[in-house]
C-alpha positions in Angstrom: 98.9 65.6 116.8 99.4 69.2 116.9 102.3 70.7 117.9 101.7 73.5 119.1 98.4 74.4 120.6 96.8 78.0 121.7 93.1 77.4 124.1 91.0 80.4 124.3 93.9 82.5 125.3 93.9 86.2 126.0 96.3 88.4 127.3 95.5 92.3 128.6 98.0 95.0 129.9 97.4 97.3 132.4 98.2 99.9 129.5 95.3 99.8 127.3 91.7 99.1 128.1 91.4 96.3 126.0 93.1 92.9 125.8 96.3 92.7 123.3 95.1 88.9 122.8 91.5 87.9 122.9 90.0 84.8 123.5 92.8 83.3 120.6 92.6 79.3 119.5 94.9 78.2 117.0 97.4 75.1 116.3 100.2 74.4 114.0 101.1 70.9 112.9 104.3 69.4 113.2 106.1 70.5 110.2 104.0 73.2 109.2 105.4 77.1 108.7 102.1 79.2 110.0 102.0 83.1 109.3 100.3 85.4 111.2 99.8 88.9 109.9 98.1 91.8 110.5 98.2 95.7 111.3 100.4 97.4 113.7 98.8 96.6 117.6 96.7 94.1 116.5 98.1 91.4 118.6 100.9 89.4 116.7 103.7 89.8 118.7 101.9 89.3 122.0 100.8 86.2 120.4 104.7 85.4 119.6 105.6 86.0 123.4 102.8 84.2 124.9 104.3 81.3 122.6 107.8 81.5 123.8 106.8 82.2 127.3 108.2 85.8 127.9 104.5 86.6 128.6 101.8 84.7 130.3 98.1 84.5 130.0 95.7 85.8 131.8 93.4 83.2 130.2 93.8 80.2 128.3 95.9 77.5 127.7 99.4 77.1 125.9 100.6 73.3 124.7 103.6 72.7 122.9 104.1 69.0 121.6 101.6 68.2 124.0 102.9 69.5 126.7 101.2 72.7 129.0 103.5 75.1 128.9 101.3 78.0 130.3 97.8 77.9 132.1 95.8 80.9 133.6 95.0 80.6 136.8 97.4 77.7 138.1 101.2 77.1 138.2 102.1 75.2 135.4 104.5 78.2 133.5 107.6 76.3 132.0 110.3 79.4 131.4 111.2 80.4 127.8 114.9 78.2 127.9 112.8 75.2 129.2 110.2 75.3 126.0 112.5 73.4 123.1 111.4 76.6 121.2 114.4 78.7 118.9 113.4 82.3 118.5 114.5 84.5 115.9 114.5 88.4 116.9 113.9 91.2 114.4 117.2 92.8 115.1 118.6 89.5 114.7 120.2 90.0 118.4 123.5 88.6 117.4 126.4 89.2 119.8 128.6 91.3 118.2 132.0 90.4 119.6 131.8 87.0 118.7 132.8 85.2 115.7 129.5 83.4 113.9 130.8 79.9 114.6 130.7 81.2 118.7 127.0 82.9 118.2 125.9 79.6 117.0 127.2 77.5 119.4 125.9 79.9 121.8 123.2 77.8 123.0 124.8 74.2 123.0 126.5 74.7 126.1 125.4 71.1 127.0 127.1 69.5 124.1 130.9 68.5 124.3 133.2 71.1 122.5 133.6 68.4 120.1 129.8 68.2 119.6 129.5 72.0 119.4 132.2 72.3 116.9 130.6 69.6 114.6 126.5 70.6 115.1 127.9 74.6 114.6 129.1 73.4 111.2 126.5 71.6 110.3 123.6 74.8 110.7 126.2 76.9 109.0 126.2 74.8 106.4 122.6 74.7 106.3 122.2 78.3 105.5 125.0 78.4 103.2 127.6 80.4 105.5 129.8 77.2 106.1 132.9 79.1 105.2 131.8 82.3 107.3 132.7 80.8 110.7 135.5 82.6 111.5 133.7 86.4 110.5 132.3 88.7 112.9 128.4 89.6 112.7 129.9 93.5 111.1 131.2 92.0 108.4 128.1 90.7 106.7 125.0 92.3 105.1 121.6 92.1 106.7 120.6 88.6 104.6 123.4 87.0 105.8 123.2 88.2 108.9 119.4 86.8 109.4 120.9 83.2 108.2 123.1 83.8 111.1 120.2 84.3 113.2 118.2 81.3 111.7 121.2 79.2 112.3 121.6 80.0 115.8 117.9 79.3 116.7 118.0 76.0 114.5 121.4 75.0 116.1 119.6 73.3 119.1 117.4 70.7 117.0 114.2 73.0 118.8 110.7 71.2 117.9 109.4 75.1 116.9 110.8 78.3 115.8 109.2 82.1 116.5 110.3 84.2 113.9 109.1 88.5 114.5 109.4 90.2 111.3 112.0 87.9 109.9 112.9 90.3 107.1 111.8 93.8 108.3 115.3 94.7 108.1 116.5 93.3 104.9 116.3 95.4 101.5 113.5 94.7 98.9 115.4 93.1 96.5 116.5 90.1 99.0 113.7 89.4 100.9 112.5 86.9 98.3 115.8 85.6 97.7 115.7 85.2 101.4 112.4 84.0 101.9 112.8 81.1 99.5 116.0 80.6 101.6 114.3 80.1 104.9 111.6 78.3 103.6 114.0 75.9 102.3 115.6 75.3 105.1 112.6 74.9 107.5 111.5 72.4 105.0 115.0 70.2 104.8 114.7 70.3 108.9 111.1 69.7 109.3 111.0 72.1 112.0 107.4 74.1 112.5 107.9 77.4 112.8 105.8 80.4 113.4 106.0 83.8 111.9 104.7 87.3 112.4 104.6 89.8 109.6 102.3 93.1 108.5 103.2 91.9 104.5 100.3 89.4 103.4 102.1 88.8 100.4 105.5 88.0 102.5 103.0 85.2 104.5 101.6 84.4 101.4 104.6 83.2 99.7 106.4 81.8 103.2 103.4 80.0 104.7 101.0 76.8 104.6 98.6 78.8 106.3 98.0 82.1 107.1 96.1 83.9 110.5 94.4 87.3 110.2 94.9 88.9 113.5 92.6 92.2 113.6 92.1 94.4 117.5 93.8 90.7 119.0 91.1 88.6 117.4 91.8 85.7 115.1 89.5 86.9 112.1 90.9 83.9 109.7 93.0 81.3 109.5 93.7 79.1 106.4 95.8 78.7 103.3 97.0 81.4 101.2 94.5 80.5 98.4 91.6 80.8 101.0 92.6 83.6 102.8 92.3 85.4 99.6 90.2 84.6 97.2 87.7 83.6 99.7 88.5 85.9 103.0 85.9 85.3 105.9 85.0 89.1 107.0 85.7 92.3 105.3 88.3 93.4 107.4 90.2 90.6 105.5 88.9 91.1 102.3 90.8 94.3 102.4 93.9 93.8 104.4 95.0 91.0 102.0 94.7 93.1 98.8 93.3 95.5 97.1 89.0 95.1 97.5 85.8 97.2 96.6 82.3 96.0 97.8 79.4 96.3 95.7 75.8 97.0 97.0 73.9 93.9 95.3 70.4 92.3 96.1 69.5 88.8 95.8 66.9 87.9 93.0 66.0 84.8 91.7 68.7 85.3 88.5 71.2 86.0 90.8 72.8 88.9 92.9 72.2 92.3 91.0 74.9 94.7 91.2 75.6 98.2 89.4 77.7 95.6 87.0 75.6 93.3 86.5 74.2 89.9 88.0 76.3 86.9 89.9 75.3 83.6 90.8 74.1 82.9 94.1 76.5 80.3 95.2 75.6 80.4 99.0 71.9 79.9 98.3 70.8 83.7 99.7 67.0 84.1 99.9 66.0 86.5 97.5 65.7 90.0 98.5 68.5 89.7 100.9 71.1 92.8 100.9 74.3 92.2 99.8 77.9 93.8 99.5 79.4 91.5 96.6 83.9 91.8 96.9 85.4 92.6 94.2 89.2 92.9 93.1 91.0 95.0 90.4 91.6 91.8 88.6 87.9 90.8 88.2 86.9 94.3 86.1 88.0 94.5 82.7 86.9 97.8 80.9 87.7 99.4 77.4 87.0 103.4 76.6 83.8 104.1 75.0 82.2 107.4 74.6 79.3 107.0 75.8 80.4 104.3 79.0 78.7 104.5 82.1 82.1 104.5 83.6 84.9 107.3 83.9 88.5 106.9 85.2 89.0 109.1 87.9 92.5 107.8 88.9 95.4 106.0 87.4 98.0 104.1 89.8 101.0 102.9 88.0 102.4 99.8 90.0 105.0 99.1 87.5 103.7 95.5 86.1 100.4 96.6 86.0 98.0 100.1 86.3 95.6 100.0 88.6 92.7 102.6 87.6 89.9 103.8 89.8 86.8 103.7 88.1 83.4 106.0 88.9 80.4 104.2 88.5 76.9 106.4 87.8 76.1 105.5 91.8 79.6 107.2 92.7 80.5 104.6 93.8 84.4 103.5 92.5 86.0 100.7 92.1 89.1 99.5 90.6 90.2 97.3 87.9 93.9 96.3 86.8 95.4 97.1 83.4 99.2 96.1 82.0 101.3 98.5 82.3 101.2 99.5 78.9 97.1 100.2 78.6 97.6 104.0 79.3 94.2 106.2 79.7 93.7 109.3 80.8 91.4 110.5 83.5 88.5 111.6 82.2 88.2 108.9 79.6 84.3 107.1 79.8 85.0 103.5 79.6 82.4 100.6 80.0 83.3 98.5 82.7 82.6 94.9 82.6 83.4 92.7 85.3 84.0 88.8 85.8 83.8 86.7 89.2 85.7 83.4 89.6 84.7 83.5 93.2 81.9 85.4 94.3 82.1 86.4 97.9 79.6 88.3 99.8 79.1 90.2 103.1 75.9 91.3 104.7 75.0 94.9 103.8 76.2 97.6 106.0 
């Protein structure tokens, strides 16, 4: 059984003309670390705070381990400290006059002091602070101070945690040491957790599966690998790395693009209008005087070069080098390119 389950749920604000949260269904399994990203406004952390119950719907239905927790239109609201859910704030929210061992314990006011002593311990110990108890929150960097955070939420043995932008405040060069961090211990606990995040490749990494919230609608919602190689609208095709579309037309060989033909996994009846996604890694191209391709652009993304090519349609599209292939723009190349998955939208 699920546990946690969002029905059809929307939310509006008397702020904007159109509802933050829109008709929303989703679920996340016991165990299971589910991502949700998207652009700013699109609806993530409304969908957070509908979760942990700081906001209510104005349609819908909210379940946690089976449990309503929220339903439009009657009574049933159960407040955010009655949910069983540990919440991790972007800011961290840690109380800075108090030692780490007291932020922790915090929110185990119902245990014994012994039993607080011995379960703070034991979440420190968890996120590798065990010998930090004693230090105040301004005496740690940002990393630590999120394992703080993660501690305190986890402290209570909650059944889910909500973490918004776990690591928006941590430098580059640690959020992956972090993320593998958190990811562990989620694991070692078996507690599902929920995260928000504008970086696809921060959910990619972090989650089993990953939502694509676009204007507060849920455009996609499946694993990494799905999401991206195989992304259910365009708007997702794009958000979740770089994508060009090609204007193709189904023929009985295939879909004919400006690059060539591609099978026609989905059956499409021929004639049918296309646009064919295609990524920077699926074009290979090599200079060639006479190429039906020039480089208008080079991007140097330090493992790789990312070059935008000019097809004889105008249209452009870009293909991925290593770092070292260096051409200038200019050159004529001929482009070829290569499909392991061949995804297509209906023409504009």
């Amino acid at each position: 059984m699920d546990l946690l389950v969002l029905d059809s749920v929307t939310k509006r604000f008397a702020s904007g003309p159109e509802p933050a949260i829109e008709r929303l269904t989703l679920a996340a399994a016991r165990g299971e670390i589910l991502g949700l990203v998207g652009p700013s406004g699109c609806g993530k952390t409304t969908t957070l705070r509908l979760m942990a119950g700081f906001e209510a719907p104005d349609e819908g239905e909210v379940l946690i381990g089976g449990r309503t927790v929220a339903k439009a239109g009657s009574r049933e609201f159960v407040p955010p400290e009655a949910r069983g859910v540990g919440i991790v704030f972007q800011d961290y929210a840690l109380f800075p006059h108090l030692t780490l061992e007291d932020n922790v314990a915090f929110g185990l006011a119902d245990l014994p002091a012994a039993g607080r002593r011995v379960r703070t311990r034991e979440v420190l110990e968890l996120v590798d602070l065990g010998s930090f108890g004693a230090r105040y929150p301004h005496e740690l960097s940002g990393g630590q101070q999120q394992r703080v955070a993660l501690a305190r939420a986890l402290a209570p043995a909650p059944a889910l945690i909500l973490l918004d932008e776990p690591f928006s405040n941590v430098d580059a060069e640690l959020r992956a040491e972090l993320r593998e961090q958190v990811r562990e211990v989620l694991r070692a606990t078996g507690t599902t957790a929920v995260f928000v995040t504008h970086d696809h490749e921060e959910a990619f990494t972090l989650a089993d599966r990953v939502g694509v919230l676009n204007a507060g609608r849920l455009e996609q919602l499946d694993t990494p690998e799905v999401v991206y190689h195989r992304p259910a609208t365009p708007f997702v095709a794009e958000f979740v790395g770089d994508a060009d579309f090609l204007a193709g037309t189904v023929t009985e060989a295939g879909i004919a693009t400006e690059l060539g033909a591609f099978p026609n996994p989905d059956g499409l009846r021929a004639g049918t209008r296309v646009r064919l996604m295609i990524r920077p890694d699926d074009i290979g191209f090599a200079p060639e005087p006479g190429g039906h391709a020039l480089i208008v652009r080079r991007d140097f993304r330090g493992p790789v070069n990312v070059y935008c090519l000019r097809l004889p349609s105008g249209q452009r599209v870009h293909a991925s080098q290593p770092s070292t292939a260096i051409f200038e723009p200019g050159t004529r190349v001929r482009a070829e390119a290569e499909l392991l998955h061949v995804v297509t939208f209906p023409a504009a």
